[in-house]
N, C-alpha and C positions, 0 to 999 in steps of 0.2 A: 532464800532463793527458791528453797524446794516449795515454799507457803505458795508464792507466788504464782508458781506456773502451775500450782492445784487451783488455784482460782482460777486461772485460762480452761482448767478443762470445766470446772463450774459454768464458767461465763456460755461456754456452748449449752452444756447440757440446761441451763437455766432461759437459754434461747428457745430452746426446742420445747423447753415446758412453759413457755411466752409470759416467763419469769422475769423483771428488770432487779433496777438495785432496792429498791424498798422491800421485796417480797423475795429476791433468790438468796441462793447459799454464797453467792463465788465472795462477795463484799466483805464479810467474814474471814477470810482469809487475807485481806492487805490492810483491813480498814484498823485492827490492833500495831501495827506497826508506822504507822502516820504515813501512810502512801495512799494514792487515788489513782485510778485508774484514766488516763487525759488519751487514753487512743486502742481502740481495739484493732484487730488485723484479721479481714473478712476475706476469706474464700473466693474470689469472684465466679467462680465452677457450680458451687452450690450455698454459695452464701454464708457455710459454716464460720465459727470464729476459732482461728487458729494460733491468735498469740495477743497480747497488751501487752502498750506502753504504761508504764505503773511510774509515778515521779511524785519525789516526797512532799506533803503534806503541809504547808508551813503552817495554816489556819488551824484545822486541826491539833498539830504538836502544841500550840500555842494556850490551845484548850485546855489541855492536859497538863500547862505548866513546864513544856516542853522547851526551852528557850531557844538553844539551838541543835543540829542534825549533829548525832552520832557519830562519834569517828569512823570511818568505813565504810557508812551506810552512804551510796550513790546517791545522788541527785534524781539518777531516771535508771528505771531494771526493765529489758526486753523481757520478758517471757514468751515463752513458744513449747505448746504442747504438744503430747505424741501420740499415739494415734487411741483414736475411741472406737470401739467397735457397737457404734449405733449407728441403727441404718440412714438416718437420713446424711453422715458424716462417712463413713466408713470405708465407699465407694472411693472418694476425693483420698483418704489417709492412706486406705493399700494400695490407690496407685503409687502414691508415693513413696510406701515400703519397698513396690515392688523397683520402683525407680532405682533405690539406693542397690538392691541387693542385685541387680543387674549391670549397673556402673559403677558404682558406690560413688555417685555424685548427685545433688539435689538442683545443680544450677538448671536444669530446666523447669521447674515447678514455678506458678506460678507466686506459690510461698517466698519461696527465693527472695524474688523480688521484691514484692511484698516487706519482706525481715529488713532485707537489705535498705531499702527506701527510707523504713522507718529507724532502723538506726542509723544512718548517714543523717538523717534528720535533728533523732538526739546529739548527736555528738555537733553540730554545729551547733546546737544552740548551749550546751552545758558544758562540752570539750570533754575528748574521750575520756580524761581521767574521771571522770564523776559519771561514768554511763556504767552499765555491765550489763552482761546480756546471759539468761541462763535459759535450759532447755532439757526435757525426760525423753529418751527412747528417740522415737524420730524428728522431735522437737528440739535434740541436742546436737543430731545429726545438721541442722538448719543452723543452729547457733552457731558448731563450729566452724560451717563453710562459710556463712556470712561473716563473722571476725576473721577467718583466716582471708578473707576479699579485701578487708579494711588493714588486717596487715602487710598485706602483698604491697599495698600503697601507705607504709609507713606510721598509721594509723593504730593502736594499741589498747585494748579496750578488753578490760577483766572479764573471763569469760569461765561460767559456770556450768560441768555438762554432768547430768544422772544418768546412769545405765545409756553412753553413748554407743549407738549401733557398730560395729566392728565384723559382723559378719556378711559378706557378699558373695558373687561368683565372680567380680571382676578379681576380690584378692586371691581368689583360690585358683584363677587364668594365671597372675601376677605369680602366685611364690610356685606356681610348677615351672613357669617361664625362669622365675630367679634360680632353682635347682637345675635346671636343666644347662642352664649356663655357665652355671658353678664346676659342673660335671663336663663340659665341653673346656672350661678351663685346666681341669686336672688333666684332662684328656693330651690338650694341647700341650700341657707341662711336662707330659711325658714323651712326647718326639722332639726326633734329632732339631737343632735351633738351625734355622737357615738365616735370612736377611731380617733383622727385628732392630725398629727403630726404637727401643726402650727396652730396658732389662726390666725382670722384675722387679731390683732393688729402685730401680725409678721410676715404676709404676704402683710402688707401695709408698715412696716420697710423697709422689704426685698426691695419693690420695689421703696422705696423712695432712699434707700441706691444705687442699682443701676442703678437710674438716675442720684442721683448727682458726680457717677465715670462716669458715660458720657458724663457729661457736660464738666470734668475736662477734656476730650478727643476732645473733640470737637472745631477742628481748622482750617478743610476747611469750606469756607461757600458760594455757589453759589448764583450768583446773577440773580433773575427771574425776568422776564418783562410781565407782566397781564393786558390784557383788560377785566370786569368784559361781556363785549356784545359776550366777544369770549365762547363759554360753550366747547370749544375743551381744555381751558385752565385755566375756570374758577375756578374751582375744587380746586387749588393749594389757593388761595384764599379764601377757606371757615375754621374756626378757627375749635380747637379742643371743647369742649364741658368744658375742664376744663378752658379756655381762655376768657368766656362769662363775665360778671358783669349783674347785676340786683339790682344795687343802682339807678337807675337812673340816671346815666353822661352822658353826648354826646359821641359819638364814637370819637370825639377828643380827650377828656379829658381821655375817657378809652383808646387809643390808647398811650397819651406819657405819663401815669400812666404804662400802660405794657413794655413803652419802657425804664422807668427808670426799673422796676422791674427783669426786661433780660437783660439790659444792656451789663455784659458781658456772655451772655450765648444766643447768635442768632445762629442759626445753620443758616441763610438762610436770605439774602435780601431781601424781596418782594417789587418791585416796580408796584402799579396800578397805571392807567390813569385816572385821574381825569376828566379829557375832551374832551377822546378821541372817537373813529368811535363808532357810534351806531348799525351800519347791520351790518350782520358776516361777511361776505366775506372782509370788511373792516377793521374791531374789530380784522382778523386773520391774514393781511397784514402785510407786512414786515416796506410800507411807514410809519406808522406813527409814529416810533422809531427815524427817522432822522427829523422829522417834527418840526420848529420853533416853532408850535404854543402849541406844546407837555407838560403838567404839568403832572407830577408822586408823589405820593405819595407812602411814604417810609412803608411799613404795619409791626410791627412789633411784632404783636401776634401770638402765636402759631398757628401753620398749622400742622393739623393731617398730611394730606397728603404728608408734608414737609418730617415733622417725618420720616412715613415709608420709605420713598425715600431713606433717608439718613442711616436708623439703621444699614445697614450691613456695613459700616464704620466701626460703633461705634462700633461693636460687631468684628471686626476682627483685628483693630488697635493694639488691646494688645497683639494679637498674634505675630505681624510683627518684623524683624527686624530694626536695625535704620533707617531713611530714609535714602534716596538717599541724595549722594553729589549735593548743589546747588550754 
């Protein structure tokens, strides 16, 4: 996945050097794995190329002696790159930075749409199980809002995100607001009770009651890739406050003690690098996803920041109709 969406950022920069498939670099990158590239996804602002449709091979593997596809390997992979800082692209990609880090939402870009079009596309034609859609830096921030669009409407489709953006100013409005309410609750908890239509013990019911119908709902689950050096990405990464221990275990032992405990209740894969870049500019690279030398560990405690990512899922699932035929 990480091959893939290095050749999206090829495919631009091989544009800009009025490079095609005979003479550029990006081909090299899917053409060893028996995938072809059947759709790019162009900018209409400036023309840039910001993501391919990449769908396997058959002629090709066929050459190779290949008879049939790899267990795993999709039918058809989104890719969606993140941002380049060249000038003729640059302009189009920090708006979009600047988009995320002021809302932290991308539904207005014309990318969006764009992502979105083209995977509702794949998935009719191959059905979501054989699609997946992967993405680096603000090209995962795309992935994940377009798969989490295609779940909201029942729709479930493997999603792969590198160094996903996690930091904004709408979350940093968001957790002064959630402190601040937490603090007017303690507040509240400590004067006289007058006329209250719920105790606490039925408003701690209430809320356990509709977590555990969420979990029961809870069946896409995206897969993250986190370097703890990157702080663009590191955020996803930090546990909820109810996730802590204070018996004294090592974060090993608390970690596969959390992991029998959620066992089936993960909303979210967290993969960190155990070994990976230490400088940002590295820690937020795309290299070190394909890198030999690469150990990940699998995180599997709660992540506030998971959470909120995902809740409106959770919360509009019931509304939908059946899914989609896949």
């Amino acid at each position: 996945m990480a091959c893939f969406i290095q050749a999206v950022y090829l495919l631009e920069l091989d544009r800009q050097d009025q490079k095609g498939e005979e003479d550029g670099l990006a081909p090299k990158w899917w053409k060893p794995f028996k995938y072809k590239v059947t759709q790019t996804l162009v900018d209409e602002r400036d023309g840039s190329i910001y993501g391919a449709m990449l769908e396997w091979d058959r002629s090709s593997a066929l050459s190779d002696f290949i008879l049939i596809r790899p267990s795993g390997a999709p039918r058809a992979v989104l890719a969606l790159r993140g941002t380049l800082l060249q000038k003729p692209t640059m302009k189009r990609d920090l708006q979009d930075d600047l988009r995320f880090l002021v809302w932290e939402s991308l539904k207005g870009s014309v990318r969006f749409v764009g992502a979105l079009a083209a995977l509702k596309s794949a998935v009719e034609k191959f059905g979501c199980t054989n699609v997946c859609v992967a993405g680096h830096s603000l090209g995962a921030g795309f992935a994940l809002q377009v798969c989490k669009e295609l779940a909201k409407q029942g729709v479930f489709v493997e999603c792969h995100l590198f160094n996903p953006p996690s930091v904004s100013l709408a979350m940093g409005v968001r957790s002064m607001s959630e402190k601040a309410s937490y603090l007017w609750k303690k507040v509240k908890g400590s004067l006289p009770l007058k006329e209250e239509t719920t105790t606490p013990l039925e408003t701690a019911k209430a809320e356990a009651s509709d977590k555990k119908r969420l979990r029961t709902e809870k069946k896409w689950v995206p897969h993250l890739y986190v370097n703890n050096s990157d702080y663009i990405c590191c955020h996803y990464n930090a546990p909820s406050c109810s996730s802590t221990t204070t018996d004294g275990a090592s974060s090993e032992q608390q970690q596969q003690r959390k992991a029998s405990e959620i066992a089936g209740d993960v909303v979210a894969k967290l993969f960190v690098t155990s070994k990976g870049p230490q400088k940002f500019l590295e820690a937020h690279g795309l290299q070190q996803w394909w890198s030999d030398g690469m150990e990940l560990q699998l995180a599997l405690y709660d992540s506030k920041l998971i959470n909120r990512q995902l809740k409106s899922i959770y919360t509009t699932t019931t509304t939908m109709s059946s899914p989609a035929k896949s």
